[in-house]
Every structure is written in C-alpha cells, then in structure tokens.
LOSE-647505 format. One line per 8 residues: number of its first residue (from 1); their letters; for each residue x, y, z of C-alpha. Coordinates in steps of 0.5 Angstrom, whole numbers, always signed. Example, Ala and Ser with C-alpha at 12.3 -4.5 7.8 and 13.67 -1.06 7.14 Angstrom:
LOSE-647505
1) AS) +25,-9,+16 | +27,-2,+14
This chain:
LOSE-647505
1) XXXXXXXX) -44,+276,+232 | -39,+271,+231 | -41,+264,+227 | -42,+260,+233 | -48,+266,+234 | -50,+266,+228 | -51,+258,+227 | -54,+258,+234
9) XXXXXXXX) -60,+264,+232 | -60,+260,+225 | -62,+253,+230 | -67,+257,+235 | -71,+259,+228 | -70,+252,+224 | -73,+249,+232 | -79,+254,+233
17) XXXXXXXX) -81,+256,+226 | -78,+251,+222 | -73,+256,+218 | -68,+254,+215 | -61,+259,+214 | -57,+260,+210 | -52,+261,+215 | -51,+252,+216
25) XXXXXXXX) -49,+248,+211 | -53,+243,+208 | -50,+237,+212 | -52,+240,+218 | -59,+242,+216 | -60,+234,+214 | -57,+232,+220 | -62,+237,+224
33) XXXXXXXX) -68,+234,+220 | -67,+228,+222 | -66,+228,+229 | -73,+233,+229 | -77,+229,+224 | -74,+223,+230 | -77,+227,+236 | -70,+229,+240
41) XXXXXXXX) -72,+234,+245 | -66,+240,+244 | -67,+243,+251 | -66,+236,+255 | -61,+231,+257 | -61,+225,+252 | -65,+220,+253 | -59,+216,+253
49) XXXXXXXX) -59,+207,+251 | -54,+203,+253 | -52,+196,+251 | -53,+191,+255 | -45,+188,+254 | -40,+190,+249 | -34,+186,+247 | -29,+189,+249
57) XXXXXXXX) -23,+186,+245 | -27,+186,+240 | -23,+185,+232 | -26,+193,+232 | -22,+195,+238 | -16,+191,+237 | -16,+194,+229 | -18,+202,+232
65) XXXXXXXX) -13,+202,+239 | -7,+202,+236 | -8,+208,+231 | -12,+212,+237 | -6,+212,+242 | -1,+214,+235 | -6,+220,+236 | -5,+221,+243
73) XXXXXXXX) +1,+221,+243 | +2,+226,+238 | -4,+231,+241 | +0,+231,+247 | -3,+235,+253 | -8,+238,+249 | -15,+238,+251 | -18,+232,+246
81) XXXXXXXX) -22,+226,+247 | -24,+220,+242 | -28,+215,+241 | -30,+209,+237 | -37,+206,+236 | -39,+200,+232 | -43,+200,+226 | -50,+199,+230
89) XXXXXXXX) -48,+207,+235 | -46,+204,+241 | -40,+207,+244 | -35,+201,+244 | -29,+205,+248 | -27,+212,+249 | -19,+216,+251 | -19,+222,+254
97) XXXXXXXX) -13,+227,+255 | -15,+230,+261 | -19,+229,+268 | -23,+236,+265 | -25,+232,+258 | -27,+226,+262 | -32,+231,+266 | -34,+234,+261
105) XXXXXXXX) -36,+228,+256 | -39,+225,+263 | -45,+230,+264 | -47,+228,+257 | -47,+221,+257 | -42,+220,+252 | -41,+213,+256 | -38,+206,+254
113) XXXXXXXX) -44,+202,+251 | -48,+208,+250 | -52,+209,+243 | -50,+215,+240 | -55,+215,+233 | -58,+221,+232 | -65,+218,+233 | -63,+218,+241
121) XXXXXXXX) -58,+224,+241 | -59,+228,+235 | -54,+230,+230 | -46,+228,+233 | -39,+226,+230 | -42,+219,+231 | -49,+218,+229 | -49,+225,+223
129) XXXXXXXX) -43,+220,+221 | -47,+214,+220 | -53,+218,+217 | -49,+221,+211 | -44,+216,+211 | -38,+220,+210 | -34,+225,+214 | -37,+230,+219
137) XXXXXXXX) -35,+236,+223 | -40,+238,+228 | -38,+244,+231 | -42,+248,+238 | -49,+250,+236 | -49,+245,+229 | -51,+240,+235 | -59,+239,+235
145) XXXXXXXX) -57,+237,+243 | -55,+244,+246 | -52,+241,+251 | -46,+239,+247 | -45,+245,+244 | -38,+246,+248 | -34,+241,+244 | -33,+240,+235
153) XXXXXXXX) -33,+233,+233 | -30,+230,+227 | -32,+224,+225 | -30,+218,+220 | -32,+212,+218 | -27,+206,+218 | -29,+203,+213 | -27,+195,+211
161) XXXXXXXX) -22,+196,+205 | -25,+191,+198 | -32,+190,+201 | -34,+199,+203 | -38,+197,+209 | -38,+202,+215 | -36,+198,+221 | -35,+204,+226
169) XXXXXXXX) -33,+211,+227 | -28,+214,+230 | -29,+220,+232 | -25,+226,+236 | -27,+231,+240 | -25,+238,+242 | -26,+243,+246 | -31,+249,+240
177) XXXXXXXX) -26,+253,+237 | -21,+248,+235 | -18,+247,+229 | -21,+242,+226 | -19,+242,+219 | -12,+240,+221 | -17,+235,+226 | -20,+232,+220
185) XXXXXXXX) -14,+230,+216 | -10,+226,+222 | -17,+223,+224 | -19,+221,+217 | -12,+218,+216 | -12,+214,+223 | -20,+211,+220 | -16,+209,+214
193) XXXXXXXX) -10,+205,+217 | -16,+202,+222 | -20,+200,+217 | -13,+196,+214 | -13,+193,+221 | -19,+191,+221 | -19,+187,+214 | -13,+183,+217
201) XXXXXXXX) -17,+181,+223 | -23,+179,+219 | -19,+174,+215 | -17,+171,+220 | -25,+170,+223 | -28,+168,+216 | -22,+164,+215 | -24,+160,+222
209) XXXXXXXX) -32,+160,+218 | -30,+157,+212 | -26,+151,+216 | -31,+150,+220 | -36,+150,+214 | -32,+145,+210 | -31,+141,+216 | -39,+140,+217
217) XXXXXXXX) -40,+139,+209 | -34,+132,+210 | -37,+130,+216 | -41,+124,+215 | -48,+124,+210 | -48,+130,+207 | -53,+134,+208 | -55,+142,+207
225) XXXXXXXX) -51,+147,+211 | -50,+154,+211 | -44,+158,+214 | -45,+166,+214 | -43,+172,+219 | -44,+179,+218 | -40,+180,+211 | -40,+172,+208
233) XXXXXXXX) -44,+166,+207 | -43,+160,+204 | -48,+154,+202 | -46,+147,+200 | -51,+145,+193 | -56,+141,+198 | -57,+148,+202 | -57,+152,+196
241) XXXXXXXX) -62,+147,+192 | -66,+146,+198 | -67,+154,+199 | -65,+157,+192 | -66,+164,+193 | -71,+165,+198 | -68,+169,+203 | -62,+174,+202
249) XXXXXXXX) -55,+174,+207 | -58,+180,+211 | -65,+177,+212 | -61,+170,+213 | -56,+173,+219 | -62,+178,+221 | -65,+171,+223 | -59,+168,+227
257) XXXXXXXX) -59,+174,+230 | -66,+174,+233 | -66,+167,+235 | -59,+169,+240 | -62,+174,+242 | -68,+171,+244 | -64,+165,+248 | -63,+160,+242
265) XXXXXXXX) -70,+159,+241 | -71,+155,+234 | -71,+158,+228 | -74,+155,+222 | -74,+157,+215 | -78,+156,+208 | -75,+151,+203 | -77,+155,+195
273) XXXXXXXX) -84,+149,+195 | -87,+153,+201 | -84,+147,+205 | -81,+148,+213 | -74,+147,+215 | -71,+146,+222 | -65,+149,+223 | -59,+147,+228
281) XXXXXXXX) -56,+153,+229 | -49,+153,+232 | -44,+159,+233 | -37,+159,+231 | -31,+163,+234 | -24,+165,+233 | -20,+168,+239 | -26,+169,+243
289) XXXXXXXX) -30,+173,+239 | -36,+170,+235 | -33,+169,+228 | -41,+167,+225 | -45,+161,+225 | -47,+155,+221 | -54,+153,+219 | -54,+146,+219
297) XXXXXXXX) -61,+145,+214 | -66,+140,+216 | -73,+138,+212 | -76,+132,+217 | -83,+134,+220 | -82,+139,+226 | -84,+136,+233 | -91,+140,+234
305) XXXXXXXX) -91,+145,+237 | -97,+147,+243 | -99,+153,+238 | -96,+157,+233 | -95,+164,+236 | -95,+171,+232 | -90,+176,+232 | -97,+181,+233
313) XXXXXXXX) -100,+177,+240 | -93,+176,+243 | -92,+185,+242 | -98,+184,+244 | -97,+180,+251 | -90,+184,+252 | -93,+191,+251 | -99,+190,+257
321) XXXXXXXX) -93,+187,+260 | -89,+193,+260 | -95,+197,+262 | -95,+193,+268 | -88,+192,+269 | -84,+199,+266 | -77,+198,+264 | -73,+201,+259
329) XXXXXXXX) -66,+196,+259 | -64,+192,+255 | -64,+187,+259 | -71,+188,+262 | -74,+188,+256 | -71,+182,+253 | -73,+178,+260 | -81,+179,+258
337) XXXXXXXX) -80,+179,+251 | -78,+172,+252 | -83,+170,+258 | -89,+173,+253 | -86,+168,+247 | -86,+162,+253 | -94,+165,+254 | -97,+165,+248
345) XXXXXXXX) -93,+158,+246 | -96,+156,+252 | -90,+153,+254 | -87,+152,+261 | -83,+158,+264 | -78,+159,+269 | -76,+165,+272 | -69,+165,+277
353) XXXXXXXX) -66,+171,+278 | -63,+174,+286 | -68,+176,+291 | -73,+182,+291 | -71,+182,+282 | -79,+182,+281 | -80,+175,+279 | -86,+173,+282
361) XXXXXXXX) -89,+180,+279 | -87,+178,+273 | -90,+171,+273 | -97,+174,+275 | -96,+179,+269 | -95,+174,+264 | -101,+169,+266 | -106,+176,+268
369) XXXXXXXX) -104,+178,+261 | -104,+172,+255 | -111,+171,+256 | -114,+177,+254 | -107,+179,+249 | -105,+172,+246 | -113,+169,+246 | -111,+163,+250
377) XXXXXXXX) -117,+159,+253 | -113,+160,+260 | -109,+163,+265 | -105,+157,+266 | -102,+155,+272 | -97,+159,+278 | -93,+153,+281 | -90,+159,+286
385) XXXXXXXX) -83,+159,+289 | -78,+152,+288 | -72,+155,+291 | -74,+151,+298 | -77,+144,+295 | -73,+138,+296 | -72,+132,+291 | -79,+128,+293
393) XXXXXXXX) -83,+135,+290 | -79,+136,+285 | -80,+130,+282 | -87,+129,+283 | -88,+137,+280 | -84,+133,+274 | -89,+127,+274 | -96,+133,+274
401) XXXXXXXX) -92,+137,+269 | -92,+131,+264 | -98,+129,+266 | -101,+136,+264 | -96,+136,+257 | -101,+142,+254 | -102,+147,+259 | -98,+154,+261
409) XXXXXXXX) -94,+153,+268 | -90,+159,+270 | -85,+157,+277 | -80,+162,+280 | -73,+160,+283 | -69,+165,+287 | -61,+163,+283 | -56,+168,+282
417) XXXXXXXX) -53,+164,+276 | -57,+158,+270 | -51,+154,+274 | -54,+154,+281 | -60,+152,+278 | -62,+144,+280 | -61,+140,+273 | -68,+136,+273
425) XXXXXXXX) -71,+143,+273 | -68,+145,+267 | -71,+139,+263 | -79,+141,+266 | -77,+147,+263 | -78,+149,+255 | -76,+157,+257 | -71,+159,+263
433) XXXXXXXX) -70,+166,+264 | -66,+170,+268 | -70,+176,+271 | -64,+182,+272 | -61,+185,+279 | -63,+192,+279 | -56,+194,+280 | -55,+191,+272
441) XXXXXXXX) -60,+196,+269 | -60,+202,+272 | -64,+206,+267 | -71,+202,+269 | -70,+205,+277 | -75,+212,+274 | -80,+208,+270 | -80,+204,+276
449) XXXXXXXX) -81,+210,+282 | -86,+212,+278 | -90,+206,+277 | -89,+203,+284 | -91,+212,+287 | -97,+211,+282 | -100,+205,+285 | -98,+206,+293
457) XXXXXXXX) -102,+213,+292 | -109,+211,+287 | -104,+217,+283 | -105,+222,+288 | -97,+224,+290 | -91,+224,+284 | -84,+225,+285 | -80,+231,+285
465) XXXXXXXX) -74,+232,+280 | -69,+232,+285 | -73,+225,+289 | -71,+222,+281 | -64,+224,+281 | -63,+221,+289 | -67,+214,+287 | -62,+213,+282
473) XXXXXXXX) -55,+215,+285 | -58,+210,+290 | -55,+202,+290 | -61,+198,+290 | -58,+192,+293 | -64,+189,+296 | -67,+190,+288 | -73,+192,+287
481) XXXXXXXX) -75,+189,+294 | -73,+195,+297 | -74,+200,+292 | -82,+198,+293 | -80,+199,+302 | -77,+205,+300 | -82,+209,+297 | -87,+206,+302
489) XXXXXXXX) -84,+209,+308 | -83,+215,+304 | -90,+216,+302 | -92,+215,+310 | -87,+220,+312 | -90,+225,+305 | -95,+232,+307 | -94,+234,+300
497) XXXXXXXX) -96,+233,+293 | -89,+230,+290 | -84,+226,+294 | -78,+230,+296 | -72,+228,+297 | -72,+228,+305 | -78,+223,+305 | -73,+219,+302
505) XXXXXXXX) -72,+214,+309 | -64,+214,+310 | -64,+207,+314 | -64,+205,+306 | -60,+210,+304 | -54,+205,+301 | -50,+209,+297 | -44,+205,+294
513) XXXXXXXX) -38,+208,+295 | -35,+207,+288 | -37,+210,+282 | -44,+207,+277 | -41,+202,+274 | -42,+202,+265 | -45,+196,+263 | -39,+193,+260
521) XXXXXXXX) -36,+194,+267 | -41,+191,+270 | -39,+185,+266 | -33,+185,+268 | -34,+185,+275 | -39,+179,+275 | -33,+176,+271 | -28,+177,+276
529) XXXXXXXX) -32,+176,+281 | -34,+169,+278 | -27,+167,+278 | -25,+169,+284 | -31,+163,+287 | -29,+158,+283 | -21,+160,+286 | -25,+160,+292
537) XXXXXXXX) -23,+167,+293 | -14,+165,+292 | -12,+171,+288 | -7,+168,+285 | -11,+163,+282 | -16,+168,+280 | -10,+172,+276 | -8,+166,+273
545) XXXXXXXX) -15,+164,+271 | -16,+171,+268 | -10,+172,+265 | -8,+178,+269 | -2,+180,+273 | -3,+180,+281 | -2,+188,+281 | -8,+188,+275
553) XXXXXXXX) -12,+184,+279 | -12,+189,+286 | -13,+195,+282 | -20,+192,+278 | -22,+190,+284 | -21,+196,+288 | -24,+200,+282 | -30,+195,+280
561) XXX) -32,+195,+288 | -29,+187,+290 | -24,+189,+294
C-alpha cells in the first residue's frame, strides 16, 4: 500500500464509519469535517455554482497575472494549471499548460466564475485555503470529492500587506505525485509579490474614495456623508454625530451591497435615537472598477411607503415562487427575489425580458402566491403584455395606474435590453426586472425539465440521466418556450416511465456549434455584441470602441459565436 492508498482507506473509513486515522494530517481531517458537516456528497459530481459575472480586469487579476505568467514561464512544458479565486471562492481566472490539463480540469467543473468553497466542493487548494486561512496542500485522496483525486493542489492566500485581510488564493494544480514542497514554495512567493501588487492598486482605488468623499463633504451646505468600500470607511462629524456607533463598517457595506444587488432599492438606516435615515447611495469608480460608495445621510421623513415589507414575507413570497418556477442561477433567483419585494410592497412590477423567458409565468406566480405568503388583501392586477400598445393606451394605462395609487400591478414587456424599454413605461413602474434568457443561466435547464416533465405527466414519466444530460447540451434559443414544446412532444412519442433521449424530438434539436459559453464569456459576448449594433455592424468601429485590434475582434467573434 503506498500513502495515497493508505489515505484513501483512511477516507472510506472517516465517510462510512466516521474514523479518523492517524494516516491524515490534521488539516485534512478539519477540512473533511467540514465538507461532511456541510453535506458534499463524495461519490458525485459537484454541484457546481456560478457567478453571474466576474470583472475581469479587476485590481485582483491585474495584481496576480503578472506573477502567474512568471510561473508559467518557469514551469515550462510541465503538466501544471493555476487558478486564482477571489475572497468570496469564485474562480476569477485560470492558466493551463496543456490541452490534457484543461481537459482534465474541464470534467471538474474547475471553470472561471465557478465557486470552490468547501461547502460547494469539499476540501480544495481553493475553499480548505479560506477555511484555514493559511497555506494547503491537498494531494489525491485527501480531496473529500473523489473526482479530484488525480491532481495535488497548493494553495496560498494573497494577502493585503499592512491590513492582513485574505483577498484570494492562488493556487497550483498538478498532476498527484508531483513534488509539491518544491511547489509550495514558488506559489507562496508568487502569492506574496501579488499581494504587494495588489496594495499599490488599492491605493490608487481608496485615493479615488477619499477625493470623492471630500468633494461631497465641500459641496455646497454641508450635510452627513460617509464614504466606505470593502477596507475603509470615512465619515464626516454630521454622519458620525448622526449614527454614532451604531453599525460597524461590515454591517454598513454589508448593506450597500444588498441594496445593489437587489437593484438599488432604497436603503435606510437607524440614526443612535431610534430615528430613520434616508440614504442617497452613489457608487464611485477608479479605471472601471468600483472603487466603493458614498452614503450621503438624510433625516427628512421618508415619502410613505404602500406597506413595510419583512425580510421573513418576501423569503416567504420568493420560496413558494421558487416552487413553482425552480432555478437555481444566480440570476433566476435574483429575478424573483426582486419581484417578490415588489409584491409584498405592493409596488408595480414590470417584467421584460426575450420571448419565451418565462415572464407571464412568472407574473401569475408573484399574484397567485403573495396573498396567501405575505397576508395582502389582494391579488392585485394583471395588465398583460404591453409590447404591442401604442402612445394613446399607454398613456391612458399611466391615467388608471395613477388613479389606483395603492394597489399591486404586474405587466410584462417582451425587450431585450432596459434601453429598449419605452421611457414612459419606466415612470409607471417602481420595480423594472429583467427576466433572463436561458442561454444566461444554464444551470436551471434540470430543475426546469423536471418540473415542466412532472407537471405534463400528474408525475407519472420522469427523465432519465442520459435524457438530463442531452437537455443540457442543447441550445434553447426559443427559451423556456421551447424547452416547455420540447418536452411535450417527447411525452407524446414516450411508452416508458422515464424520457429517454430518443423521444427527445430532433426537429428541436439545436445544438450551438461553439462550445458552452462561462458566464464571464457570456458577458462578454453581450458586450461585443452590444457594440457591434451601435456601430451598426462596422467592425472597425466596433474594435475602436472596444479598445481592441481588428485581428482581436474576429477571433472573440469567431470563439464567442458572433462570427
């Protein structure tokens, strides 16, 4: 028995009876408990997430690149692939030396934009690092996932000098068997110049906050403001009389975080009285990237609001949503979470999106379910499609709406972009929410298949594995629209219990020619895209606008399937 043997005994024993051996270091056997304790299945596939977008010039990156290619260069034609995550354990880029590593990472999920914390995946040299907070070699079986048994990892913090807060891990993969002492040291002394990197970036983003700050707090009467991002936060005496020392720099960009996330809705805070605070929210960048925000303080009374919505009845609202509509995306779930806010304040609701996304389901979900989950009177009302109405009807829809000024109305609009959308309709409307393509969220094509299956059949066919697999390697142009036609015929050709892939109708059968898109090349993509019609399709407008050479632009089409 050689020591990956006795390490992977020493595993089967920890899963199945819970024994832990001497044979594994302590590191491991923490990380082990952990991803047990969190419930990662060892024997399957992970259940990767992704992030809905990553910046990909971003002060992170820009510090860790030049480093990686240093090691590049010096490893040579070595089998080796490294990564760098952010602090969060999303995977912000990765570098392979090889067809076979990329292969082999591939079938994984080690994927730009996916998330690597042991919760998801089990013990890595990615999460195990952020875990432990220092240096971690996990070689073969020390993985909790068997499926990344064939590679050691070693992974290292970048660590900020002069604050010590961990802003990400690079990490170096190899082939199990490799001699990752003499790995540890070079990745540990690339993580170090990154992270000195990184402070001269950082300064010039906090130097962009505190001019901003102070030209807020010069500008005209003076009034409470605060500037803060994820490392500082600066308040003038106003703000600091005005809150005192009510909420800690997490708890406050903690909050400027939600607030974006969920569209800019308002944010308000508690003065040290017990007093409400309005918060003008403004972001403020350096270079393109967001170097944080100002919080300008207000203590005028608040215009009323329709009702005050808990945090408890809108997960209440989103959960029976998500019941009915499953989706496990990022941006699914941030689609109905903003709908459900604008259902529990009875606010009004727009829904845009292509055709087919979902968004007159969705409408129906939102008024079906707030009655019975938020307590409201009402279902509120369904004004339908607008797409098609024309300047009389929708000035005489704003005339009823205002009319109505306290009840829940829900519309849909078929728009590809918010800047397709008619101006007036963005004034009638407190809460505008895209609906996603399905293109953009892959991940929720299973739950998806499943529901829609369950629901066609009173559950009595489900899919079988290899069915699951072909309906997620399909391109679903049409949306949700067409996987829903999909499914139906395949039901009406099926005789067995479970839909297998040759029920599956080839007449829908679109398979995209190009490889499935990350969600970081899914953004870049719309942005090319975005350019190339308002150049109106002049390449070398478009490549000046971008910022890119001409032969740059063909081969990002070519790769990203715009050619």
């Amino acid at each position: 028995m050689n020591d990956q043997s006795l390490i992977a005994a020493a595993r089967e024993a920890f899963l199945h009876e819970g024994v832990e051996s001497a044979d594994v270091r302590p590191a491991t056997l923490r990380a082990w408990k952990r991803a047990k304790l969190g419930g990662v299945r060892p024997d399957t596939e992970p259940a990767v997430v992704f992030a809905s977008a990553m910046n990909p010039d971003s002060a992170l990156l820009r510090a860790v690149r030049p480093v990686v290619h240093d090691i590049m260069a010096q490893l040579g034609t070595a089998e080796f692939a490294m990564m760098v995550t952010d602090r969060d354990a999303y995977i912000a880029d990765r570098w392979v030396s090889s067809t076979s590593m990329g292969t082999l990472l591939d079938g994984m999920g080690v994927l730009k934009g996916a998330r690597f914390d042991e919760a998801s995946v089990g013990s890595t040299g990615l999460g195990t690092v952020l875990e432990e907070r220092a240096i971690s070699i996990v070689d073969g079986a020390e993985h909790f996932n068997r499926c990344f048994d064939p590679v050691v990892a070693v992974g290292v913090p970048v660590i900020r000098p002069g604050s010590g807060s961990i802003e990400g891990v690079l990490d170096l993969v190899c082939p199990t068997g490799a001699p990752h002492e003499v790995l540890a040291a070079l990745v540990e002394r690339a993580a170090r110049d990154a992270g000195d990197r990184l402070l001269s970036g950082y300064a010039a983003d906090d130097r962009a906050l505190l001019d901003a700050f102070l030209h807020a707090d010069r500008r005209g009467s003076r009034r409470p403001v605060i500037a803060l991002n994820d490392r500082i936060i600066m308040a003038n005496t106003l703000a600091s009389a005005l809150v005192g020392s009510r909420y800690s720099h997490d708890q406050l960009w903690e909050s400027v975080q939600r607030t974006i996330a969920l569209g800019g809705q308002p944010l308000r805070l508690t003065a040290s009285d017990g007093s409400p605070i309005d918060v003008g929210l403004r972001l403020v960048h350096h270079s393109g990237d967001v170097a944080g925000a100002l919080l300008q303080l207000s203590t005028m009374p608040a215009k009323p609001t329709r009702s005050s919505p808990t945090s408890d009845s809108v997960s209440a609202l989103v959960d029976a949503i998500l019941d009915e509509l499953p989706g496990r995306s990022w941006l699914w779930q941030s689609a109905v979470h903003s709908a459900a806010r604008a259902g529990t304040t009875e606010g009004r609701l727009l829904l845009y999106g292509s055709p087919g996304v979902g968004k007159t389901a969705l409408a129906g979900a939102v008024t079906g379910n707030r009655v019975a989950t938020a307590g409201m009177v009402s279902e509120g009302r369904l004004l339908g499609d607008l797409t098609h109405r024309g300047s009389d009807e929708l000035a005489t829809l704003g005339a009823e709406l205002d009319a109505d000024d306290h009840g829940f109305a829900v519309a849909t609009l078929t728009a590809e972009r918010a800047e397709d959308i008619d101006p007036r309709l963005l004034t009638m409307f407190e809460y505008v929410v895209e609906v996603p393509d399905l293109s953009r969220r892959p991940e929720d094509v299973t739950d998806l298949a499943e529901t829609l299956v369950r629901r066609f059949s009173a559950g009595t066919v489900g899919l079988a594995v290899p069915t699951i697999r072909e309906l997620c390697q399909r391109d679903w142009r049409g949306n949700v629209a067409q996987l829903s036609r999909t499914l139906r015929a395949a039901l009406d050709h099926t005789t067995g219990p479970r839909l297998q892939p040759a029920d599956l109708p080839t007449t829908t059968t679109h398979t995209s020619p190009h490889k499935r898109l990350s969600h970081l090349e899914q953004a870049e993509r719309e942005a090319i895209a975005g350019a190339l019609r308002r150049a109106n399709g002049n390449r070398l407008k478009t490549a000046e606008a971008l910022g890119i050479s001409r032969a740059t632009l063909y081969r990002k089409l070519a790769a990203l399937g715009l050619g």
